[in-house]
VEXDREN-2710 file (C-alpha; in Angstrom, 1 decimal):
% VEXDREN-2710
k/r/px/py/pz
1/UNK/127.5/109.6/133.8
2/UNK/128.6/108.7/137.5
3/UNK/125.7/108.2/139.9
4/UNK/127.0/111.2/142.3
5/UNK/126.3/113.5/139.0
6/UNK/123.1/112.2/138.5
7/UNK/121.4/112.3/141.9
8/UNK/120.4/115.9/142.1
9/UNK/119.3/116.4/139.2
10/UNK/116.2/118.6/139.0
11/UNK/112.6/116.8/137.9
12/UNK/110.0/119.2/135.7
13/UNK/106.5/117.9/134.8
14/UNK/106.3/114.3/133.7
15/UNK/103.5/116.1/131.3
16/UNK/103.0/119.6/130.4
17/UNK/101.8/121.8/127.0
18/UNK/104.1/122.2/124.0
19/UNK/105.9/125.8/123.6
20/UNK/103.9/128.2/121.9
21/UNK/104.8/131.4/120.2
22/UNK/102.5/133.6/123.3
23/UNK/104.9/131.6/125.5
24/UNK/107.6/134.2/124.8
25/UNK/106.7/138.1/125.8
26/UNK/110.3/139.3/125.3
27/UNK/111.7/140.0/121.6
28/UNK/114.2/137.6/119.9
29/UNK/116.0/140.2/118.7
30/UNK/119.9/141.1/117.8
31/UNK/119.9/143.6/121.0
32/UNK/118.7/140.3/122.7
33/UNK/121.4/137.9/121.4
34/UNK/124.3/140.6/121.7
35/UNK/123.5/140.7/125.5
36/UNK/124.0/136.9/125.4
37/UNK/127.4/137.3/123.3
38/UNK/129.2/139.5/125.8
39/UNK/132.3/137.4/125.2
40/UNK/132.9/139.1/121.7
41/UNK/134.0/142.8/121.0
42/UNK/130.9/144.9/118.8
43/UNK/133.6/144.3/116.0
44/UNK/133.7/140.9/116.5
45/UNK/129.8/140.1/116.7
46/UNK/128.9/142.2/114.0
47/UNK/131.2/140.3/111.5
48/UNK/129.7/136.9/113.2
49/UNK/126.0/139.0/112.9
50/UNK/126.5/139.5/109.5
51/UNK/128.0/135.7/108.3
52/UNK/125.4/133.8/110.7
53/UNK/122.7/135.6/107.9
54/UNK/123.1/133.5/105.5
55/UNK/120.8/131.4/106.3
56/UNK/118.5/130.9/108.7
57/UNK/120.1/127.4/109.6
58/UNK/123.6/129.1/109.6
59/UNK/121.5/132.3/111.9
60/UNK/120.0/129.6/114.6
61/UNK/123.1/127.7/115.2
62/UNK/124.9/130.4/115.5
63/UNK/123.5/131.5/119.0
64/UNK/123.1/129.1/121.1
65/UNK/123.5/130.7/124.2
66/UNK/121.0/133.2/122.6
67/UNK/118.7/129.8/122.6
68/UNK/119.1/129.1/126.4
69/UNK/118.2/132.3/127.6
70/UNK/115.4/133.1/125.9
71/UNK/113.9/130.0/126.8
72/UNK/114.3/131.2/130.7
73/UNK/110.8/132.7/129.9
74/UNK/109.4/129.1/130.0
75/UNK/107.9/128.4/133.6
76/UNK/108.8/125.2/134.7
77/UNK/105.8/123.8/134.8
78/UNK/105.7/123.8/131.1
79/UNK/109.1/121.9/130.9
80/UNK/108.6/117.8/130.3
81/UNK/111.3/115.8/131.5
82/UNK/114.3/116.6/133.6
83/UNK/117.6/118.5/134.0
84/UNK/120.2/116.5/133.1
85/UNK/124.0/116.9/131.3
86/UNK/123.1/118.2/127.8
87/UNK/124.9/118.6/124.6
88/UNK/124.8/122.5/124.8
89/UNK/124.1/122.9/121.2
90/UNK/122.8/120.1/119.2
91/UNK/121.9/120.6/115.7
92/UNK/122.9/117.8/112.5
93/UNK/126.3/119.5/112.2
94/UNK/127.3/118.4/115.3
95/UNK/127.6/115.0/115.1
96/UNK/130.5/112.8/113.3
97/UNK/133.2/110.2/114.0
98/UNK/136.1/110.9/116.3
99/UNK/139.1/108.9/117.1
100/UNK/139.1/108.3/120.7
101/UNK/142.2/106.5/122.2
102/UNK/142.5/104.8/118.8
103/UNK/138.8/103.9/118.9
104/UNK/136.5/105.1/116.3
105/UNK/133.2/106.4/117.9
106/UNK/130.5/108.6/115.7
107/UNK/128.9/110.8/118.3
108/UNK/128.4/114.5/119.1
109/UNK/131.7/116.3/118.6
110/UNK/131.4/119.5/120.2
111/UNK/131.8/120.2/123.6
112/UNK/132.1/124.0/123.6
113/UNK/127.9/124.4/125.1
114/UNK/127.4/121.6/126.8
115/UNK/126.5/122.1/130.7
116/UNK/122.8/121.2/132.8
117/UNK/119.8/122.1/131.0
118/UNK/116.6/121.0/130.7
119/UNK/116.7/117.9/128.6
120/UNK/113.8/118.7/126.6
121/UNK/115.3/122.5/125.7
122/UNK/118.2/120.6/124.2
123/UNK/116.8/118.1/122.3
124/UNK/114.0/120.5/121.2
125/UNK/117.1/122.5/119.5
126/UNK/118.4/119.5/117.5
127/UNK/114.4/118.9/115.9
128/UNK/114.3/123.3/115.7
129/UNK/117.3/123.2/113.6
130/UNK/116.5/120.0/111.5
131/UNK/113.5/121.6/110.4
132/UNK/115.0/124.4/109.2
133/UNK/117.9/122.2/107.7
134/UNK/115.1/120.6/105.5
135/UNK/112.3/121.9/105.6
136/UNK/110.8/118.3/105.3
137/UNK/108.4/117.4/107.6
138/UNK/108.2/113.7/106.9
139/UNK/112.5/113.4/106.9
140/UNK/111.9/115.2/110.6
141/UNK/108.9/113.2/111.4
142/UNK/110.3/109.8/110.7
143/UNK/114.0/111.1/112.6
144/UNK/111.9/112.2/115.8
145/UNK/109.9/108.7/115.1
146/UNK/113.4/106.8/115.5
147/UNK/114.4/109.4/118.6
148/UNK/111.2/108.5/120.8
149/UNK/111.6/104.9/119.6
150/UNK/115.2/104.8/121.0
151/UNK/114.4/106.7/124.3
152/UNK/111.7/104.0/124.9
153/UNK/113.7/101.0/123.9
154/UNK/117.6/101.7/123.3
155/UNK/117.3/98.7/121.6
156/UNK/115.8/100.2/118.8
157/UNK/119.2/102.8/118.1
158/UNK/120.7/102.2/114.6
159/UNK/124.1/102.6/113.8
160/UNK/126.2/103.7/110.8
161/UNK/127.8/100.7/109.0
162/UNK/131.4/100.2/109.9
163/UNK/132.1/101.6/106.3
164/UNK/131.3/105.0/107.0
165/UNK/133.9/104.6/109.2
166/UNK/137.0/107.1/108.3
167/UNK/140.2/105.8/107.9
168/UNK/142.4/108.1/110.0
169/UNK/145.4/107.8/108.4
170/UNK/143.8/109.2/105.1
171/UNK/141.8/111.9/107.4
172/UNK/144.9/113.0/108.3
173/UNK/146.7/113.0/105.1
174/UNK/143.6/115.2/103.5
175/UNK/144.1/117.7/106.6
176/UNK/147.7/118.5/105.5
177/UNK/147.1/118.1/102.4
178/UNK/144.9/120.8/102.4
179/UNK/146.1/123.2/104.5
180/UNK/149.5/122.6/104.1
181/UNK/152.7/123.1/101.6
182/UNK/155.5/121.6/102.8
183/UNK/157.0/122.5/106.6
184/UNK/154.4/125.9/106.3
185/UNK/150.9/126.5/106.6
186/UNK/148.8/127.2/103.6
187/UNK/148.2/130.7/104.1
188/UNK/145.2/132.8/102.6
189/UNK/141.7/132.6/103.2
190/UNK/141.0/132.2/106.6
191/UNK/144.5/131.4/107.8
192/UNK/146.7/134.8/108.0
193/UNK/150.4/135.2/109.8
194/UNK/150.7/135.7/113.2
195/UNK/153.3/137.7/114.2
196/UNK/154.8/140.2/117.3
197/UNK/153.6/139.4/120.9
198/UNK/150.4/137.4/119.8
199/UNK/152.8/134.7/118.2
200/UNK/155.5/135.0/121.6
201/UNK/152.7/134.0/123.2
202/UNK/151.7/131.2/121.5
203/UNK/154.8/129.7/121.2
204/UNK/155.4/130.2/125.0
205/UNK/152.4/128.2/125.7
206/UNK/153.8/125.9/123.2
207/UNK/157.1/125.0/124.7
208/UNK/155.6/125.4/127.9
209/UNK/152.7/123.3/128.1
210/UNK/153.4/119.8/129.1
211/UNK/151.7/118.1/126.5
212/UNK/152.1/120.8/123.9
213/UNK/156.1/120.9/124.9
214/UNK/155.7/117.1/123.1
215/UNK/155.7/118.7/119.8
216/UNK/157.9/120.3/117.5
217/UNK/156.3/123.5/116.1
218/UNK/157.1/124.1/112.7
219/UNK/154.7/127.1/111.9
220/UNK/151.8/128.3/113.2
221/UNK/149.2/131.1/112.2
222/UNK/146.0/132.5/113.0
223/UNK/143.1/131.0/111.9
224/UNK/139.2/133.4/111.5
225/UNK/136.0/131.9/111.3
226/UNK/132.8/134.2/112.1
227/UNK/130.3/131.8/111.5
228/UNK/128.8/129.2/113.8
229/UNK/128.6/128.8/117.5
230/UNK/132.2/129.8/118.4
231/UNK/132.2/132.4/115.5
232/UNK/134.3/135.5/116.0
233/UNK/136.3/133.9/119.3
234/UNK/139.9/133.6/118.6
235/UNK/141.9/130.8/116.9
236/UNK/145.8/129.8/116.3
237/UNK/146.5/127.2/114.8
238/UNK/149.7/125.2/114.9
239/UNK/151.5/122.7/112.2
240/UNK/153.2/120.3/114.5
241/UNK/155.2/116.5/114.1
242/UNK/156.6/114.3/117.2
243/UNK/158.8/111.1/117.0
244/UNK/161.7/110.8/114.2
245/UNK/162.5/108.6/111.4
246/UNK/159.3/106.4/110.5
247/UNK/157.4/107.1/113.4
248/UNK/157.4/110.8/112.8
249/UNK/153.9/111.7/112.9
250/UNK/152.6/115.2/112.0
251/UNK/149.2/117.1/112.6
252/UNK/147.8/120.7/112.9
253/UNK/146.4/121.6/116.6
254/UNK/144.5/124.3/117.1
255/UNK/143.9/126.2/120.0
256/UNK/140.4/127.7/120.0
257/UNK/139.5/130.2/122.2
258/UNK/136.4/129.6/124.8
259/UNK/133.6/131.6/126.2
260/UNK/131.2/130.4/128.8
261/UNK/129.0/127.6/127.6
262/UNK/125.6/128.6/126.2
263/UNK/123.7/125.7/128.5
264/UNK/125.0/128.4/131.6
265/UNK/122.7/130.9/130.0
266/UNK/119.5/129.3/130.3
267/UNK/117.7/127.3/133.4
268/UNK/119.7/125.1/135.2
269/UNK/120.7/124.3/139.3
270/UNK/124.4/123.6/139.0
271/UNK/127.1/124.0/137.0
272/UNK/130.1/121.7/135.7
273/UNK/133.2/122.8/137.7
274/UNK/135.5/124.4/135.0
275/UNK/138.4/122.1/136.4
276/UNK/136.8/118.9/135.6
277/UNK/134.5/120.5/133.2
278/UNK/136.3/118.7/129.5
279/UNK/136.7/115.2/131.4
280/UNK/133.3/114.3/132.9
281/UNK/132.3/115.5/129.0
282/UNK/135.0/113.5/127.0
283/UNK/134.1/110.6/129.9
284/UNK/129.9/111.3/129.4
285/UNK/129.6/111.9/125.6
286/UNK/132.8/109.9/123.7
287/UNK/133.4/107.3/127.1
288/UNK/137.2/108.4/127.0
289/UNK/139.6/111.0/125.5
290/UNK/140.9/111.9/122.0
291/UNK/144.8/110.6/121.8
292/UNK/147.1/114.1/122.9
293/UNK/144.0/116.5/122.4
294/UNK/141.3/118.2/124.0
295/UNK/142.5/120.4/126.8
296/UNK/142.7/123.3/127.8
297/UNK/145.9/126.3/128.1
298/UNK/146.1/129.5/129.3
299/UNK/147.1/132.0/126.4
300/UNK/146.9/136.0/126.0
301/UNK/144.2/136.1/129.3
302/UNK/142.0/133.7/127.7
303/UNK/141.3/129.8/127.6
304/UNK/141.8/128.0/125.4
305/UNK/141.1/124.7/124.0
306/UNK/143.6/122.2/121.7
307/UNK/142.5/120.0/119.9
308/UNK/144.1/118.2/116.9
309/UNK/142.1/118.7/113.5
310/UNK/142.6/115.6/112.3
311/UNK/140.7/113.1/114.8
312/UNK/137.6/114.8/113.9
313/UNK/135.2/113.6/110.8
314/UNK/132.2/115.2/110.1
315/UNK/130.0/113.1/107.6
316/UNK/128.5/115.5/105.2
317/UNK/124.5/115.8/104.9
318/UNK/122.5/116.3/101.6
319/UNK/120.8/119.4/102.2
320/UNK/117.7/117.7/99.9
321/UNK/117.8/114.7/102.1
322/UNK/117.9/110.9/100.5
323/UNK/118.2/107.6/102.2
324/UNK/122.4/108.5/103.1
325/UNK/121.4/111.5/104.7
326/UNK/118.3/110.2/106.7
327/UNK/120.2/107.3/108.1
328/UNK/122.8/109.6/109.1
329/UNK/120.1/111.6/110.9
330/UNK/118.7/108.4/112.5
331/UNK/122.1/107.4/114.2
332/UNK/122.5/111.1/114.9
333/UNK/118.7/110.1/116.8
334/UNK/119.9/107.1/118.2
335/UNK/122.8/109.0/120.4
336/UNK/121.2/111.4/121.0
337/UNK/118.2/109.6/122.7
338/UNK/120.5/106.6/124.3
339/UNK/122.2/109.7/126.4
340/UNK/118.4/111.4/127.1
341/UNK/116.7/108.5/127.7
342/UNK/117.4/108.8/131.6
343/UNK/116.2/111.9/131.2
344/UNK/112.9/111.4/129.7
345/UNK/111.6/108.1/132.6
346/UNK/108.9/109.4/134.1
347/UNK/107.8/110.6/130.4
348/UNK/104.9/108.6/128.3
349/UNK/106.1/108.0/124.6
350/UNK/102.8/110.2/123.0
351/UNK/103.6/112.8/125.5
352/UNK/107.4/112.9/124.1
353/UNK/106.9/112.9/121.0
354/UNK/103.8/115.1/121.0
355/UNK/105.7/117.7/122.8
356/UNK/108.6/117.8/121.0
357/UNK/107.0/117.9/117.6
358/UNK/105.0/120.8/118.6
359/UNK/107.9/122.6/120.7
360/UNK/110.5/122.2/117.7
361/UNK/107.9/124.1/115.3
362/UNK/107.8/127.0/117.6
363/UNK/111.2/127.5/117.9
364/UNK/112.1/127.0/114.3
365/UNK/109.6/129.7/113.6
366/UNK/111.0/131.8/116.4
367/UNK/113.9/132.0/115.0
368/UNK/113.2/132.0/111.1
369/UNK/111.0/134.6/112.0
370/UNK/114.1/136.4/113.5
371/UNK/116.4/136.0/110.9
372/UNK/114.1/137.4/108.1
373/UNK/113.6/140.6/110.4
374/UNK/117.0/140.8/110.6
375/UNK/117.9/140.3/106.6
END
């Protein structure tokens, strides 16, 4: 991040209590988290209410902006840290490789919630979540171990060996592969036909769009996904090729639909401008752009964001843990923390990790407690 972004950041407590359950006199409740998902029709969240139960991983990440504003009941003087640029919503599933500018970089991949925030609210969320991913308090002990370790001394970050590494050219022949048959999209399942003004539109935008116009379009359809953080918002997406002869090179973009970012819901003292909002986070997060993706277009009254679905590798995550999937969770640690670290300066290492060990078991109970009421 520039030094102009960073100067006015606002400092909380270099030491304060853990989060406790009495912290919080308001309800977590779904009349609470509809007010915070005002960007879907009642239609639309209850078929994202009804997905994000099952489970009560699936039920957390699926609110973040839910998370923010209920932790606006925390009086600062309980908040450790600072404010600083934070993911928005960081949970294990939020983390892979991307291809940026022809560079292969495993970071986190989704930019949808970022904005200010206190530091500690957002990495408090990753911990929340990984405990309920698990449910193995020595996996998220010795991951928060390798977090505070790396905030402390970014020398101590680990990486994933260059053979996890994706080969793009095969990510992107899976991609078609499976959600393709010939020049069409696969339809069935979550991708239906788009048709009458909704597909006008999109193909307007399309032709329209300087760097869309690049492409030739040779279907396109609507894509429905209720779960998750952008559940219910609405998706096209697009099976497009540029260049001729050898060089022709095909993908599928899709254009996502987005909602103001859950970080805006909680505590914060300024905001990314929208105009610049996707390049100071592409420049913070990834240090430079994906090649002919990531922007946004202006489609049926909404925003949109493209993004081609084949420079994106998630790295999947054994669910009953095992040395993979912890070292996965430890570089997932590392980039997290070598972001935060600025963040966390005036903070001893005890205090950290003290507070975020304690603060991440409220919260996961919060909202397991939650989510059974709700089942």
């Amino acid at each position: 991040m520039s030094d102009d972004l960073e100067s006015d950041l606002t400092s909380f407590r270099s030491s304060a209590d853990p989060l406790e359950d009495r912290d919080f006199a308001d309800d977590l409740d779904r009349r609470f988290i509809r007010a915070a998902s005002a960007n879907l029709d009642e239609a639309a969240f209850s078929k994202k209410w009804d997905a994000s139960l099952e489970s009560s991983v699936l039920f957390m990440r699926a609110y973040p902006a839910a998370y923010h504003a209920d932790l606006l009941q925390i009086p600062t003087k309980r908040i450790l840290g600072a404010e600083g640029l934070c993911f928005g919503d960081a949970h294990p599933d939020n983390f892979g490789f991307l291809n940026v500018g022809g560079a292969t970089v495993f970071s986190f991949n989704d930019l949808d919630d970022a904005g200010y925030c206190p530091i500690a609210f957002d990495a408090a969320r990753y911990f929340a979540v990984l405990r309920l991913y698990f449910d193995d308090k020595d996996l998220s002990a010795e991951v928060l171990e390798q977090y505070v370790d790396t905030v402390k001394d970014p020398l101590r970050a680990v990486w994933l060996t260059s053979s996890a590494a994706p080969d793009w050219a095969a990510v992107r022949a899976s991609v078609l592969a499976d959600w393709t048959r010939g020049d069409s999209l696969a339809l069935g399942g979550e991708l239906s036909a788009l048709e009458g003004p909704e597909r006008e539109a999109v193909l307007r935008v399309a032709g329209a769009d300087p760097t869309l116009s690049t492409y030739r379009v040779l279907d396109l359809a609507a894509f429905a996904r209720n779960a998750g953080g952008s559940g219910g918002l609405r998706r096209y997406w697009l099976l497009v090729e540029k260049g001729s002869g050898a060089a022709t090179r095909r993908t599928i973009l899709e254009l996502k639909e987005t909602a103001t970012p859950g970080a805006a819901f909680g505590r914060h003292s300024k905001q990314l401008p929208i105009a610049s909002r996707l390049t100071t986070l592409k420049s913070t997060f990834w240090g430079g752009s994906p090649n002919d993706d990531y922007f946004h277009v202006s489609l049926l009254g909404g925003r949109f964001l493209v993004r081609d679905r084949a420079t994106k590798k998630s790295v999947k995550l054994d669910p009953k843990g095992g040395k993979a999937t912890i070292d996965v969770l430890r570089a997932q640690a590392s980039v997290m923390a070598r972001h935060q670290s600025k963040y966390w300066r005036s903070v001893k290492k005890d205090d950290l990790r003290a507070w975020l060990h304690a603060s991440s078991k409220t919260l996961a109970h919060r909202w397991r407690d939650t989510y059974e009421a709700a089942r």
